[in-house]
C-alpha positions as CSV (number, residue, x, y, z in Angstrom):
1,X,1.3,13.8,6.0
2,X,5.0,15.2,5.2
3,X,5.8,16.9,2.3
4,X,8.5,15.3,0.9
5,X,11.6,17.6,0.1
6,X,13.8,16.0,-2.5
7,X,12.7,14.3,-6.0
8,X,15.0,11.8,-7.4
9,X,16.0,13.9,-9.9
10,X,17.1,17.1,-7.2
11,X,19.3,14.5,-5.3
12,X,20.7,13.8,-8.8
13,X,21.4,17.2,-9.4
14,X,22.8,18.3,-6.3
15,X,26.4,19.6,-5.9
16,X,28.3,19.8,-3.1
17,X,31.5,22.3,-3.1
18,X,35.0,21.0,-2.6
19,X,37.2,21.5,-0.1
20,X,40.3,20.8,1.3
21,X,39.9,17.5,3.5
22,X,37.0,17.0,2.5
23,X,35.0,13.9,1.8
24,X,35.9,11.3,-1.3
25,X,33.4,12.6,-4.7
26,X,33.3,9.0,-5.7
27,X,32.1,7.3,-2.7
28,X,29.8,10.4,-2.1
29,X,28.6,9.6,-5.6
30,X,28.1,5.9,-4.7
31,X,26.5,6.6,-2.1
32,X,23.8,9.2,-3.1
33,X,23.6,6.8,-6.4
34,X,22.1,4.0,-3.6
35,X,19.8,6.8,-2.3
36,X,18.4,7.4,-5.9
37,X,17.6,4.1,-6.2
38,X,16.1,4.0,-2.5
39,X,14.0,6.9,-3.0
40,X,12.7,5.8,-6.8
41,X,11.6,2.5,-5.1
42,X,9.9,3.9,-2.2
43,X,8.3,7.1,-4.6
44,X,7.0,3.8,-7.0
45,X,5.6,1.5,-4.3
46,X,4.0,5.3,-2.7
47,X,1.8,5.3,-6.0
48,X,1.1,1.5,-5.8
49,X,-0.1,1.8,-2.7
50,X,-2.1,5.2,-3.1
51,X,-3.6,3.3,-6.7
52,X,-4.5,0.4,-4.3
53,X,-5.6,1.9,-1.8
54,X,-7.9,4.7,-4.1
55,X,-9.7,1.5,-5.8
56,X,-10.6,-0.6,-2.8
57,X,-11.8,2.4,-1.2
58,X,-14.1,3.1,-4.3
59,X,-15.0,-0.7,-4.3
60,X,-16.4,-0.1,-0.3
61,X,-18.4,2.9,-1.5
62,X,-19.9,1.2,-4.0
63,X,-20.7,-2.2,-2.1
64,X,-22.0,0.3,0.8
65,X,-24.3,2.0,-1.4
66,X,-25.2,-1.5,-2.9
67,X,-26.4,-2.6,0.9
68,X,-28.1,0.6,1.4
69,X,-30.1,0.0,-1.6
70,X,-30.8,-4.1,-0.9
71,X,-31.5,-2.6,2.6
72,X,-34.1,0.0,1.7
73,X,-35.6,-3.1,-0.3
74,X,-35.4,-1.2,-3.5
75,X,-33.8,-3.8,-5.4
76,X,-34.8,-7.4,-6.0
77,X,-33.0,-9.9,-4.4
78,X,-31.9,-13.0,-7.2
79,X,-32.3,-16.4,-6.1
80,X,-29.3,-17.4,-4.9
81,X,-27.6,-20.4,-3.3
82,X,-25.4,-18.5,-1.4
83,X,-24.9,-19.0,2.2
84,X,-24.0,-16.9,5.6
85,X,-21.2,-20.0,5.2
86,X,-19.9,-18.9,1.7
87,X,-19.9,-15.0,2.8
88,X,-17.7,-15.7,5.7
89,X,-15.4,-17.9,3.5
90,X,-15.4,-15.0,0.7
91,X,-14.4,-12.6,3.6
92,X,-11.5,-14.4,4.8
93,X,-10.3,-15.3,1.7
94,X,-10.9,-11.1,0.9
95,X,-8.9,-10.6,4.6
96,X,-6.1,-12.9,3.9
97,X,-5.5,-11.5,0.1
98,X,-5.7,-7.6,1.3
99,X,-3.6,-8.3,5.3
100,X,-1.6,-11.0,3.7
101,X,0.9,-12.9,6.2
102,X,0.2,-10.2,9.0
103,X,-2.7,-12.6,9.8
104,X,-0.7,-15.4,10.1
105,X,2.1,-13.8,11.9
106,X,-0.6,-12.3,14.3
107,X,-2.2,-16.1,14.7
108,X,1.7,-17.6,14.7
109,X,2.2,-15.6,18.2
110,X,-1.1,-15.7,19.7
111,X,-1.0,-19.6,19.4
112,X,2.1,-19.3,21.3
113,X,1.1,-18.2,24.5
């Protein structure tokens, strides 16, 4: 992954020297004040993302390590009710909720040809 150069705060910060011909302050201003607000957005939805992506990760291992206990026969199973049927329906449900419409736009064009 990149190392990213520049926090919010350093593009904040940064001055540029004057000079004859040069380039308007204020729409430089404007413009690095859209940046900002660019870069906090992206830095925010980063952390999301990485917070997301840390717990369902964290959720596999520990739903792994459940099978490989159930599998080893070490653990009981309950009575249950539940069928191949309603673990397929939990999955896509789980699949729709973690892809979101990338499933349907995938389905939208393979349905078109």
């Amino acid at each position: 992954m990149d190392k990213i150069n520049f926090t919010p705060k350093d593009i904040v910060n940064k001055n540029f020297k004057p000079k004859m011909r040069g380039y308007d302050p204020a729409d430089v201003d404007e413009f690095l004040d859209d940046v900002i607000k660019d870069y906090e957005t992206y830095s925010k939805e980063t952390q999301r993302l990485q917070m997301e992506n840390d717990r369902l990760v964290s959720k596999v291992d520990e739903l792994t390590k459940q099978l490989a206990v159930g599998k080893s026969g070490q653990v009981s199973h309950p009575t249950s009710n539940v069928t191949n049927m309603d673990i397929l329906k939990r999955l896509s449900n789980l699949e729709r909720h973690v892809f979101g419409a990338q499933l349907n736009d995938d389905a939208d064009q393979d349905s078109r040809f």
